[in-house]
Structures are given as structure tokens and as C-alpha cells.
C-alpha positions as CSV (number, residue, x, y, z in Angstrom):
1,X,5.1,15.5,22.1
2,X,2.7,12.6,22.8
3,X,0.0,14.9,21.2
4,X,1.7,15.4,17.9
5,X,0.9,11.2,17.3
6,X,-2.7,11.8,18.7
7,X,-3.2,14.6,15.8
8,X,-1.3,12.7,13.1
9,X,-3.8,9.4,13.8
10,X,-6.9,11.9,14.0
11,X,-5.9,12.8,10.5
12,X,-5.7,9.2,9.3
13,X,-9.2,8.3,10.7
14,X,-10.2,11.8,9.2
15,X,-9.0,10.9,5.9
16,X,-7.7,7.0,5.4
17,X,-7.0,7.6,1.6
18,X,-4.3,4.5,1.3
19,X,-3.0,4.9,4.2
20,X,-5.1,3.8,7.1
21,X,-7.5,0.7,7.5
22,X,-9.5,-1.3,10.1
23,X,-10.1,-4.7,9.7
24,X,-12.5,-6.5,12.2
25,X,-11.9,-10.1,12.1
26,X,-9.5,-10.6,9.4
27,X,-12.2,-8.3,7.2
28,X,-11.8,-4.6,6.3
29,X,-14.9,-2.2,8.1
30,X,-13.2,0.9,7.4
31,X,-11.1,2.3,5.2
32,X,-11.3,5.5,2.5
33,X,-14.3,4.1,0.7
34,X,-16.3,3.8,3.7
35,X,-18.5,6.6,5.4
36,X,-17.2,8.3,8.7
37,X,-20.3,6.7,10.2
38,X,-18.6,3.2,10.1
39,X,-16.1,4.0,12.2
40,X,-18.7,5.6,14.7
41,X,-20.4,2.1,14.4
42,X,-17.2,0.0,14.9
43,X,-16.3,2.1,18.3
44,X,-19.9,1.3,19.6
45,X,-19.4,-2.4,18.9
46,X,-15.5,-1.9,21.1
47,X,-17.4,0.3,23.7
48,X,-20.8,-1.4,23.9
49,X,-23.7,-0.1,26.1
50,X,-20.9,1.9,28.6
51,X,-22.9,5.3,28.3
52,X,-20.1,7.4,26.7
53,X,-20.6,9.8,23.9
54,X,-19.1,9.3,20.1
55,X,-16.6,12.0,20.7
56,X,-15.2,10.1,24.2
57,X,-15.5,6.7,22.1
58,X,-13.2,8.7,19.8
59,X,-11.0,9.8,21.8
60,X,-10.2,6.6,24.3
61,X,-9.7,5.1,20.3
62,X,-7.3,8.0,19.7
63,X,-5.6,7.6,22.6
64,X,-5.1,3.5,22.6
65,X,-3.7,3.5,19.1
66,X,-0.9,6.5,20.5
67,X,-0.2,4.3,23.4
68,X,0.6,1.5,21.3
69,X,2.7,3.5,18.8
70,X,4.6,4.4,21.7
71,X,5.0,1.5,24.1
72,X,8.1,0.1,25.1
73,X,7.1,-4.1,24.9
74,X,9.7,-5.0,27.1
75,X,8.3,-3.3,30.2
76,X,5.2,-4.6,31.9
77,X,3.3,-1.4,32.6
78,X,-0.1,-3.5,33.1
79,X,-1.2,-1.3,35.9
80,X,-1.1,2.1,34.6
81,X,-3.7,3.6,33.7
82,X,-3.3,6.1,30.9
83,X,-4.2,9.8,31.1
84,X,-6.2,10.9,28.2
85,X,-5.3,13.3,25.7
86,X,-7.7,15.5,23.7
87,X,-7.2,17.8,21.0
88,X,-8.9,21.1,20.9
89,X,-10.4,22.3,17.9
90,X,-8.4,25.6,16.8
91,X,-11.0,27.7,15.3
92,X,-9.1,30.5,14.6
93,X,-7.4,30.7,11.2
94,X,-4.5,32.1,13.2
95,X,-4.8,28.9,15.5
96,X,-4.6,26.0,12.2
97,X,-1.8,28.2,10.9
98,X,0.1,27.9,14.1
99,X,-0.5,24.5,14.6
100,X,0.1,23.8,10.8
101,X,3.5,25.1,11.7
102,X,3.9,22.9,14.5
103,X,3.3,19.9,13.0
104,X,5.7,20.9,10.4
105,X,8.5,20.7,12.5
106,X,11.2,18.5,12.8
107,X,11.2,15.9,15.6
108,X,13.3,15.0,17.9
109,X,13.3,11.3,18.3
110,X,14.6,10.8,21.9
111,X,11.4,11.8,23.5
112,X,10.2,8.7,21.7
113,X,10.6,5.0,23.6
114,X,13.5,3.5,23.1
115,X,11.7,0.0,22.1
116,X,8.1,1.6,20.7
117,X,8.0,0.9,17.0
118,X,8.2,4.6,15.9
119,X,11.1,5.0,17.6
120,X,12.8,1.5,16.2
121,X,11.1,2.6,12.4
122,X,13.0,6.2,12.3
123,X,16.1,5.2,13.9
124,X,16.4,2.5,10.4
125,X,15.0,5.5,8.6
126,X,17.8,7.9,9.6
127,X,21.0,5.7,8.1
128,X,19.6,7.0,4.4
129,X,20.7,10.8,5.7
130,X,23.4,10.1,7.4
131,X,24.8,7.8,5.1
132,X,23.9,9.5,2.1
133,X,26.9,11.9,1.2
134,X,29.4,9.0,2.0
135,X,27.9,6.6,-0.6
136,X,30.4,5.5,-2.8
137,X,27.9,5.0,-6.3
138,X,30.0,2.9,-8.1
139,X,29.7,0.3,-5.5
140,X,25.8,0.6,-6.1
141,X,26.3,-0.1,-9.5
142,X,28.5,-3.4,-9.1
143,X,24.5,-4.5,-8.1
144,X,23.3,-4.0,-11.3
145,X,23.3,-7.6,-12.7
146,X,22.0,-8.7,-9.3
147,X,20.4,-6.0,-8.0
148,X,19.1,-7.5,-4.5
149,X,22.1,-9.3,-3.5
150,X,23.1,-7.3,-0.6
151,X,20.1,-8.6,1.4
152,X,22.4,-12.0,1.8
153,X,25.5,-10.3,2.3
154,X,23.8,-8.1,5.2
155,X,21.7,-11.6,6.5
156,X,25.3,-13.4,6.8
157,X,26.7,-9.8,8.7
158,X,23.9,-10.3,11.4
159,X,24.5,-13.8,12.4
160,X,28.2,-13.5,12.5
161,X,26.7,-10.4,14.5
162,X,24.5,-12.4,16.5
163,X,27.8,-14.8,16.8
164,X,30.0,-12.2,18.5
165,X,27.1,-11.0,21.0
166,X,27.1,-14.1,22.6
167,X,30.7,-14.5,23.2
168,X,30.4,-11.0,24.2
169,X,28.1,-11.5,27.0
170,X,25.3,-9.4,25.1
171,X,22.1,-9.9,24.1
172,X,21.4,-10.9,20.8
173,X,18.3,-10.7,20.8
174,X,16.3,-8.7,18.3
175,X,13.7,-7.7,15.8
176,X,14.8,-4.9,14.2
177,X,18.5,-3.9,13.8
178,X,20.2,-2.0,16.5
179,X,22.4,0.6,16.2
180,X,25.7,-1.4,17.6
181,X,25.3,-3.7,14.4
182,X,24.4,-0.9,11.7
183,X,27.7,1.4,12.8
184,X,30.2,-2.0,13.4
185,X,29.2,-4.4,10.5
186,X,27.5,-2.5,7.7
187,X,29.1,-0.4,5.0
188,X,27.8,2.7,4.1
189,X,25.8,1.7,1.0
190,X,24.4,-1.1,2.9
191,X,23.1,1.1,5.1
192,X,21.4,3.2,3.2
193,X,19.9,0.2,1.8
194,X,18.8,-0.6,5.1
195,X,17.3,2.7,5.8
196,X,15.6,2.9,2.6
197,X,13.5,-0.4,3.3
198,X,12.3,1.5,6.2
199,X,10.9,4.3,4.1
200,X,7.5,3.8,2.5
201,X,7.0,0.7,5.8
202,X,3.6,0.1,6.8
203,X,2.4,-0.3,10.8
204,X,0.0,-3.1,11.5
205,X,-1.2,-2.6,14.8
206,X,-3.6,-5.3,16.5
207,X,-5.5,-5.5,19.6
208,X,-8.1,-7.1,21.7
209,X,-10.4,-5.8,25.2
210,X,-9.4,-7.9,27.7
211,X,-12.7,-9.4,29.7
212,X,-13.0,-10.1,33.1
213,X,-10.3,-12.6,34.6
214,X,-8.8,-13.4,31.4
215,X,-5.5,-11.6,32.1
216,X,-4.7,-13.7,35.4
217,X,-4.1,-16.7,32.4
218,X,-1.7,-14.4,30.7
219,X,2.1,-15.5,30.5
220,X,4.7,-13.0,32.3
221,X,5.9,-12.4,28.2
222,X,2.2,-11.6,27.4
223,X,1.6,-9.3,30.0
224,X,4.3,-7.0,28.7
225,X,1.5,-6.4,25.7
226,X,-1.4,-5.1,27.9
227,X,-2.2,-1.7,27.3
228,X,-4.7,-0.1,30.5
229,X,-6.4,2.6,29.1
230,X,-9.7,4.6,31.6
231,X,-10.1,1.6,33.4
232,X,-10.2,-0.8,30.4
233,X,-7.7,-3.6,29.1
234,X,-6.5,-4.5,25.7
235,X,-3.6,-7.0,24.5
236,X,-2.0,-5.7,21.7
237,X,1.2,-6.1,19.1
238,X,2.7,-4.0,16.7
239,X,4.2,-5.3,13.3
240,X,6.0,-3.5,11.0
241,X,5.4,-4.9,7.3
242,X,5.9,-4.0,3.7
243,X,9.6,-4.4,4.1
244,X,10.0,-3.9,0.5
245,X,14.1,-4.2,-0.6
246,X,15.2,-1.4,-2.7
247,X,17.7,-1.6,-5.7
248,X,20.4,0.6,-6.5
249,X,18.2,2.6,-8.5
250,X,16.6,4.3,-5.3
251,X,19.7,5.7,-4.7
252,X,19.9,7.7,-8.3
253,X,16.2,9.1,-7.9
254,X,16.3,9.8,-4.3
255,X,19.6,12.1,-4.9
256,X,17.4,13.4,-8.1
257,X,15.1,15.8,-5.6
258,X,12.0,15.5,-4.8
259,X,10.7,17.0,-7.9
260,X,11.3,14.0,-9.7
261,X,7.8,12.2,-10.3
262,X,7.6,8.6,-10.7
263,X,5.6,8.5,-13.6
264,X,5.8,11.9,-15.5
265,X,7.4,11.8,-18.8
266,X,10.8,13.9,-18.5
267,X,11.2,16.6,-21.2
268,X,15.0,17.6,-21.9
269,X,16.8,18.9,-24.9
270,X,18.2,16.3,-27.6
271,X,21.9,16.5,-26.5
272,X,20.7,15.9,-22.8
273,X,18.2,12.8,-24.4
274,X,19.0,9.0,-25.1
275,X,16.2,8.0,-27.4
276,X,15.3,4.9,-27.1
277,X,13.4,4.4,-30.8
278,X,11.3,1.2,-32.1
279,X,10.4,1.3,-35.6
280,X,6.7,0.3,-36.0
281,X,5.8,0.7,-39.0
282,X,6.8,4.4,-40.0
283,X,6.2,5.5,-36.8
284,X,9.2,6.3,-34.1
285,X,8.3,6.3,-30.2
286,X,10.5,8.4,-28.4
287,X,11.5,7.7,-24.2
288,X,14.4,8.6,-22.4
289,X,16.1,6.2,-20.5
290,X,14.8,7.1,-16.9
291,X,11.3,7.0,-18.3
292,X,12.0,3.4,-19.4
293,X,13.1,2.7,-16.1
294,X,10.3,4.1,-14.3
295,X,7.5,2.5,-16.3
296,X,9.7,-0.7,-15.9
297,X,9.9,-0.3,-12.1
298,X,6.4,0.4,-11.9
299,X,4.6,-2.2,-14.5
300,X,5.3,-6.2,-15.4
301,X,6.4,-4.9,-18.8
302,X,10.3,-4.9,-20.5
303,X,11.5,-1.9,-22.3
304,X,10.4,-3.4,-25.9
305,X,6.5,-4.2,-24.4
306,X,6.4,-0.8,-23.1
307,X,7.2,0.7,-26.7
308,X,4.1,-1.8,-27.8
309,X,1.8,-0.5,-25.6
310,X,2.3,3.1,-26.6
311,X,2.2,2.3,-29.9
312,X,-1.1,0.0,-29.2
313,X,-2.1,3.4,-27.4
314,X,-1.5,5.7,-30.2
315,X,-3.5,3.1,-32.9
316,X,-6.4,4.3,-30.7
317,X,-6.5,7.5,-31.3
318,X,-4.1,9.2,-33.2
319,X,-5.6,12.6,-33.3
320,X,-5.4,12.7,-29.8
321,X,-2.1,10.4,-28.7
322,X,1.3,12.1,-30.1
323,X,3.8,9.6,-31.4
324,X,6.8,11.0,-29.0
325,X,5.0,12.1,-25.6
326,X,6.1,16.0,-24.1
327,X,6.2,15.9,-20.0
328,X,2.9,15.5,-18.3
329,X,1.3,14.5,-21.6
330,X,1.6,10.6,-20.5
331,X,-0.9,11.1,-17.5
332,X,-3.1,13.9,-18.8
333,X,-4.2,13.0,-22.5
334,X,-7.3,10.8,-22.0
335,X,-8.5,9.0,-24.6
336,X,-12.2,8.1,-24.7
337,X,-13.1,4.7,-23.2
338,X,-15.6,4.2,-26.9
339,X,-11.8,4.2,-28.7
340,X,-10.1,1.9,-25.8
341,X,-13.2,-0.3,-26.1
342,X,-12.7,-0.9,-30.1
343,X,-8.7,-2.2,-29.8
344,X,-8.7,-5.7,-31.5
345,X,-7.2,-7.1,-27.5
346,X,-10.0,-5.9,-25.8
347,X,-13.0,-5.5,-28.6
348,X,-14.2,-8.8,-27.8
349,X,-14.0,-8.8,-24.3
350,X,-17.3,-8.7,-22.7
351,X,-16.0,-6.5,-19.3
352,X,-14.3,-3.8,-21.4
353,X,-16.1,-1.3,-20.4
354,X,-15.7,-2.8,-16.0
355,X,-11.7,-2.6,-17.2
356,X,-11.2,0.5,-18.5
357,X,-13.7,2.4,-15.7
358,X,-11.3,0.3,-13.0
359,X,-8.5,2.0,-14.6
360,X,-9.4,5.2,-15.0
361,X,-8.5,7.8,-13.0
362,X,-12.0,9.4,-13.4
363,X,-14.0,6.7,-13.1
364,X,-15.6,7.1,-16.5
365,X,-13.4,4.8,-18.5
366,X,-11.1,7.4,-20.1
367,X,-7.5,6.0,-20.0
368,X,-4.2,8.3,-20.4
369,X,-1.5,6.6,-21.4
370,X,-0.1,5.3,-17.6
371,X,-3.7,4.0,-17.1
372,X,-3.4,1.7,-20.2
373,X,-0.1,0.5,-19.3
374,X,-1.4,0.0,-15.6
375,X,-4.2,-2.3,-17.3
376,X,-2.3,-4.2,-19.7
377,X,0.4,-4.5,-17.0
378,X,-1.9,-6.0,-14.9
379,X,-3.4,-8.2,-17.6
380,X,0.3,-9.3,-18.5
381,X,1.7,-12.8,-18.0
382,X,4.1,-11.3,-15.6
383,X,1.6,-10.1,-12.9
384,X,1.1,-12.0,-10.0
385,X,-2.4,-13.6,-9.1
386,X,-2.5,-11.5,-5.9
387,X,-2.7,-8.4,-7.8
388,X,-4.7,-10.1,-10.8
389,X,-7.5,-11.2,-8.0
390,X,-7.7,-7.7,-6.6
391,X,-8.5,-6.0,-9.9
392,X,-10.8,-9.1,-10.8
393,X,-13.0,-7.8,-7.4
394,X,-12.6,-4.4,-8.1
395,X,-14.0,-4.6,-11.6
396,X,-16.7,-7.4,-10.9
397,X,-17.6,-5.4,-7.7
398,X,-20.4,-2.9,-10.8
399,X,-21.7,-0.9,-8.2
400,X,-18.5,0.0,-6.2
401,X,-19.5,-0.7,-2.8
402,X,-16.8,-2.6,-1.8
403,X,-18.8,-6.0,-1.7
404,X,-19.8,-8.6,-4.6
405,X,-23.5,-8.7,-4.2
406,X,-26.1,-10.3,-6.3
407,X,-26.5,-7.3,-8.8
408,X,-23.1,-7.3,-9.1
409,X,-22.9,-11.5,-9.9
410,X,-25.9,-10.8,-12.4
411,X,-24.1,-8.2,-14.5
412,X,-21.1,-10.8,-14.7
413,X,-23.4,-13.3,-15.7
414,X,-25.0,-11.7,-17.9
415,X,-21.4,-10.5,-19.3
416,X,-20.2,-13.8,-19.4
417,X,-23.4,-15.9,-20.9
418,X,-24.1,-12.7,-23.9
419,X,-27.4,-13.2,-22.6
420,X,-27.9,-16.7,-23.7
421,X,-29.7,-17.8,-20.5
422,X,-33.1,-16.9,-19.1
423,X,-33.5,-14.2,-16.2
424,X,-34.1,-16.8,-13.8
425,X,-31.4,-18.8,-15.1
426,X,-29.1,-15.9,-13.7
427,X,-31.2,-15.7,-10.7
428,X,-30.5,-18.8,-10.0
429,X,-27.1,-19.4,-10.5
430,X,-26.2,-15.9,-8.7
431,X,-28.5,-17.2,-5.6
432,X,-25.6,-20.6,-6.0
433,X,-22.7,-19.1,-5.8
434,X,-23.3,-16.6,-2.8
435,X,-24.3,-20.0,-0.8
436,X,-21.6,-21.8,-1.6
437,X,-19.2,-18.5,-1.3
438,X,-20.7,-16.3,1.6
439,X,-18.8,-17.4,4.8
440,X,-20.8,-14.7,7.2
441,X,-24.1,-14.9,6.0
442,X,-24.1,-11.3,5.1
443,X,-25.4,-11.8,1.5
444,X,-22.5,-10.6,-0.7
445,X,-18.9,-11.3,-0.8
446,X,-15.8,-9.5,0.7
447,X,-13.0,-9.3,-1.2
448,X,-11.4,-12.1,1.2
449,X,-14.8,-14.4,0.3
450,X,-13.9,-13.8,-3.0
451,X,-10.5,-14.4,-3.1
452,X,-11.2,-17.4,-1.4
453,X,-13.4,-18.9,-4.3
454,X,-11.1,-17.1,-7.5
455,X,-8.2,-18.6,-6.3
456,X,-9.3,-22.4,-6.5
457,X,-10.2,-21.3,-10.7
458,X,-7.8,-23.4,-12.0
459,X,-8.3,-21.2,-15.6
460,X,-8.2,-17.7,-13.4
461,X,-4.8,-17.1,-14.4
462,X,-5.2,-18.3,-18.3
463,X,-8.3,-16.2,-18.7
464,X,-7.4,-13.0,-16.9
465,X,-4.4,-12.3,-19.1
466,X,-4.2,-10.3,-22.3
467,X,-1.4,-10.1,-25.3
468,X,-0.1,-7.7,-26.4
């Protein structure tokens, strides 16, 4: 069964797209926009000058990140050393099909570790199936006003929880819900509430070779976190983040199939519709009421903004943009960045043209409709700096390498001053603010040297916004 994790993390280093990073030092090395070759280079940095090959580096790596998936932390297994497990390349079509069907299989979940964080993750994960058919919805909809208040009620369940464990004679003591206080103290629809946090969870997983006689200074708790793996030592943690609360409208679209998409217009027939219409001039734009609420979920925008923006949207081009949108049409009409670029909120704008090609699905500045409410969402007053800083990197950043390097600072300026200054007026303020910015040394900026510097704008906020 063991293997089964190996595979699935082979597939993640094989193909990060969101889901799989490596930061070195607080900073990301490798992630999808990186070449495979990175991560070759980052093993030779963990594995320095010990004579094995790329495909052993890879494989030890492989094999670590597995053990840690799987380790129980309250056991001190310090001094065993871990077999190795490779997987053989199937090159028979006959071979990937098998092994396709395999890995489609359903799992069992005792052979995992009690304690291991994939085991603790899909235990949380299993009260939405299991409590699923017995959820009453109309006490779901009693949230509606406030639709996150069950995370107190559930908070004042566990200490009262934690409260009777101790005149029990039990431990109490625990990360992650156990199974004793799900089945005794939690109602069904809190439970799938529960199990639904669990569901789109991300695994940070940290480590660090242990040198020399640095473990003899290691506490008895500490020790419980060393992984031995072909001779070598590594301290490590697992954390399980991006606990995101869900409302009781994850309960309607989860019941919905999984056909529904998030973001794709829904067509039905005018007795199954409620139109939601805004008049705008003589024009009438046409949603039904779970598209409103998906664009709503999904953007910083209410209900009436969302009807601007379409409308803004269909000013730019309306040979192209119908006034009520069929399904699909929402994220397949593009209209030409040239006609984005001429709107009276972004005309002026001297990175219009950065915007709209960080936007676009294709790169070339072509926005469908979701892509121009994903910009002016982000661009709202609503949106929170975190996410306004990351889209300021990602269209200052010109030639999309990840970094802010002084081409990149020199097309900004050059944005920003309407070429009002000198070439070596740019040169020279570009050269300033990479010294005064660039923590390692390494000539550009991260996106964490960047935030660092944005961040202390005290007009960031002000300027990166736009009205609709």
C-alpha cells in the first residue's frame, strides 16, 4: 500500500501544477513554473558530494516524503532505518492501464497509521459520506444570516469535550478531532461541516538533515520527529493548513453532482429560471440565481456589481459579448485585449496591457467574461492586500520568470514615469531599489522580497484599486 503514496508524490514532483511546491528557506525553488532540472539541483544541494546518481537522489526524496506522510509522531522510531521503495517504469501500454486501474481504486484506510496525517486527514474527510444522507437541510439553512456560526457552537462542544475527558481519566489531548468526540458531541450537519473543511486541505510537510551529534541535544518529544532514512537523519513535522470553513451552501452544490462547474453559466428553460434582471439602459442582463451565487462565492463582488461588470464587459464589445450569456459562453468568448484596453476604468492606466495578459487565460491579454470579473474583483475595494500583492508581482514580474529583475523594474518605470525621465535616470533608480530590496544578494526580487517592500506602501492599497 506504501507504494501507492510513493506513485502519487512521483506524480506531484512530475507535474506540481497548484498542487505541489518546495520552498528552501522560507523561498519557493520549485514549483510548476520551474524546470524539472531545479529539482535535480535542489536534491544535490540535500545529498551533497555522496556519489549517488539523480535517480537514487530521487528516490531517497520519494521515499522520505512517504515516510513522513505516514508516520505515527507519537512513536520514537529513531533507529529504524527505512527500506527503500522504487517504482518500476511499466512500459507496456497493458502495464499503465493496469496500474491506471490500481491507482483508481478505493482505499482502505486502516493500513494507514493511526496518528500519520493521511490517516487523521481522511478519517475528518469521511463524516461528509457518512453523514450526508442524514442531513437534515433546513437546519443548514437556519445559517443563512450567519453562515459560519457553527464553528463556535462546535469550539464550545470540544472544550466541554475536553472537560469530560479529564474527569474521565482520558486523554484530552489532541490536534485534530478524534472520532469519540465527532460520534458523542457533534450533530450530523456539524459533521459534515467538519468533514468538508477537510476537503480541498493542503499538507505542509517540513524537514531538516540532521548533522553529526546534533540529535544527542534533541528532547525525548523531539526525537519522536526523526525520520532515519539509508543511513541518513532528518527532523521533520507535518501541518495540515488551508482549513477553510465552509457555509451551508457546500452542502446544496456538493449534493448537485459532480457535473456542476463552479463557474459555468447554467442554461435551463424559463419556468426552471429566476432572472435576476438590472436595467441598464435598454439593456437586460440575465443570471440565474446559482450563477449569482457562484460568481459571489468566488469574487469580492455583490449581486448588483456583478450585473455592472457584465454590463462594463458587453460595452466592450458588443458584437462579440451577448447581453444574456448561454452555458459555457461566460468562459469561452474572449474579447480582444485592444477592446479591454480602451474601457474608460482602465484606458488610462499605464499597466493595462501587464493586467489583462495576468488575467488571461492565454497569456495574450484576451479576457472572457470570468477573467474580467477575476481582474476587477481583484482590483475591488473588497479584496484583501494579500491577494492584491500577489497579482501586483505577477504583473510587474514582464518577463514571467518568477523573479522581479531589473528589466522587469525598468518596464515599470518606464510605465510609471510615461517616459519623462532619462535612460539612466531609470538605470539608476532600478539599480536603488534592488539594494535597498534584495535580501540574498541574488539580483532580483522574490515574491517574498517584494512583498516585503509593497507592503510598507502606505498608498499600495489606494492605488491598486479600480471602480467600477
Amino acid at each position: 500500500k506504501p507504494i501507492r503514496v510513493l506513485q502519487a508524490v512521483k506524480g506531484l514532483i512530475g507535474a506540481p501544477q497548484n498542487n505541489f511546491k518546495i520552498l528552501k528557506n522560507g523561498k519557493v525553488v520549485y514549483d510548476d513554473k520551474r524546470e524539472k532540472s531545479m529539482f535535480n539541483r535542489i536534491l544535490r544541494e540535500m545529498f551533497l558530494r555522496d556519489g549517488r546518481t539523480k535517480d537514487e537522489r530521487s528516490t531517497i526524496f520519494m521515499n522520505l516524503i512517504k515516510e513522513i506522510l505516514l508516520k505515527d509522531f507519537t512513536t520514537n522510531d529513531e533507529h529504524s532505518d527505512r527500506k527503500l521503495l522504487s517504482i518500476k517504469k511499466d512500459r507496456k501500454k497493458k502495464d499503465k492501464n493496469q496500474l491506471h486501474e490500481r491507482a483508481c481504486n478505493p482505499v482502505n484506510q486502516q493500513f494507514l497509521p493511526k496518528s500519520c496525517a493521511l490517516r487523521q486527514i481522511l478519517d475528518v474527510q469521511l463524516l461528509v459520506k457518512s453523514s450526508i444522507s442524514t442531513i437534515d437541510p433546513s437546519k443548514l439553512n437556519k445559517s443563512r444570516s450567519d453562515p459560519y456560526c457553527y464553528i463556535d457552537d462546535m469550539y464550545e462542544k470540544y472544550l466541554t469535550y475536553q472537560e469530560d475527558a479529564v474527569y474521565d481519566g482520558r486523554s484530552s489531548r489532541t490536534s485534530w478531532p478524534n472520532s469519540s468526540f465527532c460520534t458523542e458531541y457533534l450533530s450530523e450537519e456539524e459533521k459534515y461541516q467538519l468533514g468538508a473543511t477537510a476537503l480541498d486541505c493542503s499538507i505542509m510537510i517540513t524537514f531538516r538533515r540532521l548533522a553529526g551529534a546534533e540529535e544527542n541535544s534533541l528532547t525525548n518529544a523531539a526525537r519522536n520527529h526523526i525520520v532515519c532514512i539509508e543511513g541518513m537523519k532528518f527532523i521533520v513535522n507535518v501541518t495540515i493548513t488551508d482549513l477553510d470553513p465552509k457555509s451551508h451552501k457546500h452542502y446544496a452544490k456538493h449534493r448537485s453532482g459532480p457535473g456542476l462547474k463552479l463557474l459555468s453559466p447554467v442554461i435551463a428553460t424559463p419556468s426552471d429560471r429566476t432572472l435576476r434582471t438590472c436595467a441598464m439602459g435598454n439593456k437586460v442582463v440575465t443570471f440565474t440565481d446559482q450563477q449569482l451565487e457562484d460568481y459571489q462565492d468566488c469574487t469580492f463582488f455583490t449581486r448588483k456589481e456583478i450585473l455592472r461588470v457584465h454590463q462594463r464587459f458587453h460595452e466592450a464589445s458588443p458584437d462579440l459579448v451577448p447581453v444574456i450569456m448561454t452555458e459555457g459562453q461566460a468562459s469561452t468568448i474572449q474579447v480582444p485585449r485592444e477592446r479591454i484596453e480602451r474601457l474608460p476604468e482602465l484606458v488610462e492606466n499605464p499597466f493595462k496591457g501587464r493586467m489583462c495578459e495576468a488575467f488571461s487565460r492565454d497569456g495574450d491579454g484576451n479576457l472572457t467574461f470570468e477573467d474580467f470579473l477575476d481582474l476587477l474583483s481583484v482590483f475591488s475595494e473588497q479584496a484583501p492586500r494579500d491577494i492584491k500583492v500577489y497579482y501586483a508581482f505577477k504583473i510587474y514580474d514582464y518577463d514571467r520568470d518568477g523573479f522581479i529583475g531589473q528589466s522587469d523594474l525598468l518596464n515599470v518605470i518606464t510605465a510609471l514615469t510615461r517616459h519623462e525621465l532619462s535612460l539612466e535616470e531609470h538605470q539608476q533608480i532600478a539599480e536603488k531599489v534592488i539594494e535597498e530590496a534584495d535580501v540574498d544578494g541574488d539580483g532580483k526580487l522574490s515574491y517574498l522580497e517584494f512583498e516585503h517592500v509593497i507592503t510598507r506602501a502606505p498608498d499600495f492599497i489606494s492605488t491598486f484599486h479600480i471602480r467600477i
